[in-house]
C-alpha positions in Angstrom: 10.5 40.2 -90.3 10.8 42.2 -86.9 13.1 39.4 -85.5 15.7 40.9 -87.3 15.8 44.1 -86.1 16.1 45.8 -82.6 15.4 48.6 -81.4 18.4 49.8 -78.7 19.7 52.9 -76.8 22.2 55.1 -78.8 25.4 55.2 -77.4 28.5 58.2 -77.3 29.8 55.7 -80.0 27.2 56.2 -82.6 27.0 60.0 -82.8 28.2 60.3 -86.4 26.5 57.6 -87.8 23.3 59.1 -86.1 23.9 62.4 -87.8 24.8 60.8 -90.9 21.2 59.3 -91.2 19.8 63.0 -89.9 21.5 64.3 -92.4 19.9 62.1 -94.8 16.6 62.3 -93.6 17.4 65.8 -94.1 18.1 65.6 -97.4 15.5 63.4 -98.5 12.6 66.1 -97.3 14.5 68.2 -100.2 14.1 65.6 -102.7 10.7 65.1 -101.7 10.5 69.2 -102.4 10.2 70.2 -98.4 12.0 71.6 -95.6 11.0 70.1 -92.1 14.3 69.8 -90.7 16.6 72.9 -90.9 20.4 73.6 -92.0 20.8 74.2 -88.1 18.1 71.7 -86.4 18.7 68.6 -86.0 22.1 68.5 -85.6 25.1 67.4 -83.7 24.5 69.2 -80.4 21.0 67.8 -80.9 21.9 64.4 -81.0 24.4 64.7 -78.3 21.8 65.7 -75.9 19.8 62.7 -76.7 22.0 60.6 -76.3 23.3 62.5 -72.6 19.8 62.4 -71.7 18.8 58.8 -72.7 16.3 59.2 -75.3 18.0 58.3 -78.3 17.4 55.3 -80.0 18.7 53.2 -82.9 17.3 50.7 -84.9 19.7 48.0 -85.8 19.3 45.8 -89.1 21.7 42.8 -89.1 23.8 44.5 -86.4 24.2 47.7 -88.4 22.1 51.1 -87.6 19.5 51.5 -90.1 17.3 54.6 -88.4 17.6 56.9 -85.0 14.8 58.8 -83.3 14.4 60.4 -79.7 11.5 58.3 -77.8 10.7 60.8 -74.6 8.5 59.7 -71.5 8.8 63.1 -70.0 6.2 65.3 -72.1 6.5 67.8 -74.6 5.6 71.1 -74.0 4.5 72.0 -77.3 2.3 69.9 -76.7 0.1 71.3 -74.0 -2.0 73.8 -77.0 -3.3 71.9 -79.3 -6.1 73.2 -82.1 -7.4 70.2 -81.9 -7.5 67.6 -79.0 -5.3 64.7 -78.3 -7.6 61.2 -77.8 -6.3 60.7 -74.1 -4.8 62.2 -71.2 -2.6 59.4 -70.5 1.4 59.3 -69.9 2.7 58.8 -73.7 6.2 58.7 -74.9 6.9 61.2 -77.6 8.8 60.5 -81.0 11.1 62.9 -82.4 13.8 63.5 -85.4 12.9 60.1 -87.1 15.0 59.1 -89.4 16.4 56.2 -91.6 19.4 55.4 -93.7 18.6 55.8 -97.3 20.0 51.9 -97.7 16.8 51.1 -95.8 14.3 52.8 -97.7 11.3 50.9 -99.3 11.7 47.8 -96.9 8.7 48.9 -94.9 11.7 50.0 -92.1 9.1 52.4 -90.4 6.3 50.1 -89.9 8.5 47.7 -88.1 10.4 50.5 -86.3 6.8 51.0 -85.1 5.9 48.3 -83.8 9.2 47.9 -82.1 8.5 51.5 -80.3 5.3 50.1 -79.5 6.7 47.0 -77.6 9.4 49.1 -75.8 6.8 51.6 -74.5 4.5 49.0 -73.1 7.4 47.6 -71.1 7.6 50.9 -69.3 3.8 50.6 -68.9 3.4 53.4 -71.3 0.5 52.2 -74.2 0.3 55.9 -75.7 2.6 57.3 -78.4 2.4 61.1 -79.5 4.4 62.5 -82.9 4.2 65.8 -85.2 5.3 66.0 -88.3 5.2 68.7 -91.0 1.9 69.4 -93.2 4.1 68.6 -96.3 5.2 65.4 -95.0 2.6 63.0 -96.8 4.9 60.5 -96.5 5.4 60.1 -92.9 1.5 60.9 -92.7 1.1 58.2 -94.7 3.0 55.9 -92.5 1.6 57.3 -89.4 -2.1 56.6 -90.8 -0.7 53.0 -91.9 0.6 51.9 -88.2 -3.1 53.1 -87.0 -2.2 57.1 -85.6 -5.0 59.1 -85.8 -5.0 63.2 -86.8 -5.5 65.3 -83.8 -5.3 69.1 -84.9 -2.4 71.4 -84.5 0.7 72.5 -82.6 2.9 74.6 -82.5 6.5 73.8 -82.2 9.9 75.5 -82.8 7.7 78.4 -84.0 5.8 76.3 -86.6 2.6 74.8 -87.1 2.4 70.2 -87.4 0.4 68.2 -87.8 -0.4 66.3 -84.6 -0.5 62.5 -84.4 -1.1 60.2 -81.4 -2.2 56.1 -80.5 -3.5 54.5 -78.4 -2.4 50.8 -78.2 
């Protein structure tokens, strides 16, 4: 199933499909009755800078962008306090603003995504992945427990408490 998908650096030329699928992902923590992401963050500017600074990343289905996120190898501040503590010290990549357009929902897009990420960081030698996500989120805490992340306490980020997530692979 993988085969048909890849996981590739967002380009200038994708910006509005990128916020489209943000803007999605967005909207569907409101149907799901939440509010992780904010009128104001993520938005355009956001995904701008990811893309200026190389971390953004598509998933492509059949040629056609089907989720973005921003995959960082250069640390996360936030990250540095935890109540908790994080199950290694090692260099990790960090995942941010994951997201997925709604025509790819219920295909099991994030588990493959996953394991795509997964690959891509271990050919930058990097075999530790780190990723928040809001206490109402069960779904993507679901999906994080599913592709084998483990719980590691709290941060605080953006002024807010999440749920911290990391793996080891």
């Amino acid at each position: 199933m993988e085969g048909k998908y890849i996981l590739t650096a967002a380009v200038p030329q994708n910006l509005d499909i990128c916020l489209d699928i943000i803007l999605q992902g967005k909207a569907f923590q409101r149907e799901q009755g939440f509010i992780q992401w904010t009128d104001d963050y993520p938005n355009r500017s956001t995904i701008e800078e990811d893309i200026e600074k190389g971390i953004a990343y598509v998933v492509k289905a059949e040629n056609r962008i089907a989720g973005y996120m921003c995959i960082d190898f250069s640390g996360e501040p936030a990250y540095e306090n935890i109540e908790g503590k994080w199950h290694s010290d090692l260099p990790y990549g960090v995942i941010h603003r994951m997201a997925f357009d709604k025509a790819f929902r219920g295909i099991g897009l994030a588990d493959i995504t996953f394991s795509l990420i997964e690959k891509f960081c271990l050919k930058k030698g990097v075999s530790y992945i780190r990723i928040d996500t809001d206490f109402p989120n069960k779904r993507m805490q679901h999906i994080l427990k599913k592709n084998g992340f483990k719980n590691c306490g709290i941060i605080t980020l953006r002024g807010s408490g999440r749920l911290a997530f990391d793996k080891l692979f």
